[in-house]
Each structure stands twice: as C-alpha cells, then as structure tokens.
N, C-alpha and C positions, 0 to 999 in steps of 0.2 A: 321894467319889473316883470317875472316869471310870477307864474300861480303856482304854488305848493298846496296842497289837502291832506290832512292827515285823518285815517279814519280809527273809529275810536266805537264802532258799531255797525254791522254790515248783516245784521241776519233779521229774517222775515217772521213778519206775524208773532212770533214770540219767542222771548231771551232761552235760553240753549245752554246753560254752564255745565260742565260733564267732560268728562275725561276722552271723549270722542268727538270734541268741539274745539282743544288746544290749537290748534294752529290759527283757523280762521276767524274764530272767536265766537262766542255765542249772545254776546249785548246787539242790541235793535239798533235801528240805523241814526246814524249820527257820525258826522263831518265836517270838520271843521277847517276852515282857509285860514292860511297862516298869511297874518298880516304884517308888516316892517310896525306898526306903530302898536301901543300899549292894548289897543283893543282886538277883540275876540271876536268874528266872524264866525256863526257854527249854523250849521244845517241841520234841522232835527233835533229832537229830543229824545232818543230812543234811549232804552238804559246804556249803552253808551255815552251819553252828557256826564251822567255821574265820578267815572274819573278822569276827563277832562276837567270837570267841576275840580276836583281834587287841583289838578295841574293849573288851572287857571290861581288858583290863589296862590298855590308856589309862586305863578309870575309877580302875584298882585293887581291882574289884570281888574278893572273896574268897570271897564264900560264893555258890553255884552251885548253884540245886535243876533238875535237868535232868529230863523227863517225856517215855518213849518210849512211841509210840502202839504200835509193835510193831518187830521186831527182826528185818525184813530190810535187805538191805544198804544203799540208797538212805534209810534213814531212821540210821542207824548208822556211816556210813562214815565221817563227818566229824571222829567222836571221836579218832576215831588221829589225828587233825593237828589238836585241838581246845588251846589255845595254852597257855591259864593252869598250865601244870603245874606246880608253883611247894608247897614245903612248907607253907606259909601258907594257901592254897589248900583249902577244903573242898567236893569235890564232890559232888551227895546226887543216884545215878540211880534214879529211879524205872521202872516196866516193868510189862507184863504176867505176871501167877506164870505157871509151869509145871506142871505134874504128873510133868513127866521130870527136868530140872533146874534149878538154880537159877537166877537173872537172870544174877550175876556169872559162872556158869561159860557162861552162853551164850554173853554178849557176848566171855570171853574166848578164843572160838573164833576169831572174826575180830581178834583185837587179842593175837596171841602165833604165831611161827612154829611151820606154814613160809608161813603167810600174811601174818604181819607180823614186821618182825625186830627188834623192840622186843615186851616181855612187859607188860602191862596192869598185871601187882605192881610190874614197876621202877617205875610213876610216883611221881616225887617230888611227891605228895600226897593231901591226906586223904580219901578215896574210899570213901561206900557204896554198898551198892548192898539194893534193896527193890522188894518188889511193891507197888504201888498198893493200899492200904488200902479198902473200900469204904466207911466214914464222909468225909468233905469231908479234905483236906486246906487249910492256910489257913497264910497269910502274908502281912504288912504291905496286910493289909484284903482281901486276893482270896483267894476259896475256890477250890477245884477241885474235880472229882468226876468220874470214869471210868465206863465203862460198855463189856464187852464189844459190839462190833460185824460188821458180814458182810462177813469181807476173811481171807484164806488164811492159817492159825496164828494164836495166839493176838493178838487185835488188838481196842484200846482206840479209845473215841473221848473227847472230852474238853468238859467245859463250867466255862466262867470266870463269874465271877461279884462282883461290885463297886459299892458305892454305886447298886443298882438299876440297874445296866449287865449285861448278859450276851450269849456271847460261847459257839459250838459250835464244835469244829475236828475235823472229820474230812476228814483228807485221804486216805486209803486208804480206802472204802467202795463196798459195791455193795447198799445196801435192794432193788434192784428183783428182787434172789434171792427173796428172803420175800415180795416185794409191797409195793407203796406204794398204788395207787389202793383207793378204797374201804377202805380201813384206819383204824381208830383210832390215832390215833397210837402210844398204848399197844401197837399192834402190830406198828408199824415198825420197822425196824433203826434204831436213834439216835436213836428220835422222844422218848424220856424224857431224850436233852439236846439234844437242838434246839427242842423246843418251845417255845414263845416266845420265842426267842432272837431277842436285838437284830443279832445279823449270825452268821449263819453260813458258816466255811469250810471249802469240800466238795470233794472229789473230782470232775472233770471232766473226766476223761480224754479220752474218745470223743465220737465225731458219731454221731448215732443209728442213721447205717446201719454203721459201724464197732464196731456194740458186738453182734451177734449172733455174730461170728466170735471174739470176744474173751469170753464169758460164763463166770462162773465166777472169770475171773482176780482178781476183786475190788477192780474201780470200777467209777464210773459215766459214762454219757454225758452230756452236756447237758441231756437231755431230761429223764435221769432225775434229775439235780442239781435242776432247776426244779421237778419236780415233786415232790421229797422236800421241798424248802422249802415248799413251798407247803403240800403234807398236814401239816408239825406247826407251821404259821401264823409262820414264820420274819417278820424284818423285812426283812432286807436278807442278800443274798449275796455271796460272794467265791471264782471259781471257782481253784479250785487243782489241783495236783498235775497242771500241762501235760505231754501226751505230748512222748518227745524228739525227736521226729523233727517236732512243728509247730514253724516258725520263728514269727518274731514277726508278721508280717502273718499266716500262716494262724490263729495266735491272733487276732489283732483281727477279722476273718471270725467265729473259732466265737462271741467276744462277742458281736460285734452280731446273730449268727442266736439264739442266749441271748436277748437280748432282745426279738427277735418272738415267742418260745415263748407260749405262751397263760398267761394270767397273772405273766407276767412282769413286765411293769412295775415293779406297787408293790415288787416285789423288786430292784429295777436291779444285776442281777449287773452286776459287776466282772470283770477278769481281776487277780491276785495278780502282783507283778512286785517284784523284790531294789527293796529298799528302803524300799519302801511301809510309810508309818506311818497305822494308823489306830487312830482315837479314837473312841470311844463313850461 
C-alpha cells in the first residue's frame, strides 16, 4: 500500500479567497489521507474541511478519524461548517492534551455562543473527542505517530506511515528556535518524524529577510524549511502553510528562490496548492 494526500487547504493564519489566490488556494490547512477502505483520515480543520465535508458525503463516508496538530483558529475554524453532521456519522477528534483543560472543552470555546450560535452538543452525531496517545495509532494499513513540536501552545507534528511509504506534516513549525545546523537530528524540533521521510510538509511561511521581525511566532522561512529537511535527510518537500497576504505569483517567486537554496535540488520543493493529490 502507497500513501496518497489530497490537500484541500494549505494557507496560513487565515483563509485568503480573491482573485489572486486562484491557483494555490486560499482555505487553512487541511489534508486528507486517502484510504482503500469507507473511512476518512483528515489532518486539520482548517476551512478547507468544509468541501471535503461536501465530498465526504458524495462518498457516504461515515466513519471520520479527524487529527489536530494544534488548536488555534486557522487550523480549527472549518469544523463549524464541517458538512457530515448526520446521526449515522461517527466523528473520532484527535488533539493535543492539555494540563488546563480537556480537548472537547477547548474546542467548544470556539464552536458554542457568543462566538458561534450553534452549541458543538447539538450535533446530530456521534463525536469523541481524545488526545493523541503516544504508542502509533493505525488504521486500514497507515499508522500514525505525533510528536510535540516548536510553534506557540501545545502543538503536534505528525508522521504517516505505509507499505514502506512515509510521510511528515508539520505545517505550524519553527526548529530554527532550538537550532537546526550542526544538530543531530535527535536534536531538532520534528527531526524524530521527519527523518527519513519520503516527502515532508513543512511550514514555509517567510522570505529569510521576513523572518527576523517575525521570530517566535512559530514558523519558518524558506530557508529554514530547506534546511530543516535537509538536517534529518528528508526526500522530497512540499512548502506549506503560504502567508495570506502572498498572492499566487509571489508564491511561484518564493518556489523557485526554494530551489536555488543550497542543497535543494535533490529535495525539489513544491508549493502545496487546494487540490493537489499526492502519491508515494
């Protein structure tokens, strides 16, 4: 069994619709693993969930394991307009734990007035909610496995895994806090699931002269995307999580400067863009 992903949301901090966002798209991040059997594997909630939502009931799909890297709004916001609400419907949200409060009572800060005027318990259906277990989680042949990451409040990064396929998604990350050069990987932020990962997608927010005004916020710039892959021997990369304010040519610009980066090549970043299915 190969791993496919189709993404369905790939931009940062907040959704982006407009006539100079067509190509790459302007819906928050969300990714979904295509799986051989009736059920839905999705990463995130970002308003991307919303027509997946849509395509999920075209299939009929019923059973939904949903996995949040972390739980600010841009990865979250989608679920309120997320489609399948449906009794038959079982939804399984996975999350980072807390030490304040639970998953369910966080999320239902944003999804119950006076912020939203629908309450998250009316859903008509069957909804849990759980932290991320640290043994693998697995389903119809793909394991998972999480791993706290460097990006503000508690925040996950995630590596798939499949018939010798694998597969990093960290789309909110900034390793270049802790360090990347001259590091073991073992001592990198994400390097214990990106490390030899078949394609990793990473955080890309910033142009390298853009990211000193911006430190802390937790991403990264080009610079440091390439070089996070490169220190834990990545195969290939897919930049994600585009600022909202580059349009779609100033994305094709920070691509191809991505790939003059010094050792870039054998990585040939990508830019992520609504739609895009890929195979491994």
């Amino acid at each position: 069994m190969s791993l496919r992903l189709k993404i369905w949301g790939c931009r940062g901090s907040v959704a982006t619709p407009g006539p100079e966002t067509i190509t790459y798209g302007g819906n928050t991040s969300c990714v979904e693993v295509l799986l051989e059997s009736d059920a839905a594997l999705v990463l995130d909630a970002g308003t991307g969930i919303r027509e997946l939502g849509f395509d999920l009931i075209r299939r009929g799909t019923r059973n939904i394991h949903l996995f949040l890297t972390h739980l600010h709004l841009d990865h979250v916001e989608g679920l309120r307009f997320f489609a399948p609400w449906d009794p038959k419907v079982t939804l399984n949200v996975w999350g980072p734990r807390s030490p304040v409060l639970s998953l369910r009572e966080r999320i239902l800060r944003a999804f119950s007035p006076p912020l939203f005027p629908l309450d998250f318990r009316d859903v008509p259906a069957s909804i849990s909610f759980r932290d991320l277990p640290t043994e693998p989680w697995r389903e119809d042949g793909v394991s998972l496995v999480s791993e706290l990451v460097l990006h503000p409040g508690p925040t996950l990064g995630f590596r798939l895994e499949a018939g010798g396929s694998s597969v990093a998604y960290l789309p909110d990350h900034e390793p270049a806090m802790a360090g990347i050069e001259g590091r073991s990987p073992d001592w990198i932020s994400g390097g214990a699931l990106a490390g030899g990962a078949d394609l990793v997608i990473h955080d890309a927010q910033y142009l390298d002269e853009e990211y000193d005004a911006k430190m802390g916020w937790g991403h990264s710039s080009i610079d440091q995307a390439v070089a996070f892959c490169r220190a834990v021997d990545a195969r290939r990369m897919v930049l994600f999580h585009h600022e909202p304010q580059r349009s779609d040519q100033e994305l094709e610009r920070l691509e191809a400067r991505a790939r003059e980066l010094p050792g870039a090549r054998d990585l040939a970043p990508v830019l992520a863009r609504e739609g895009m299915v890929i195979e491994i």
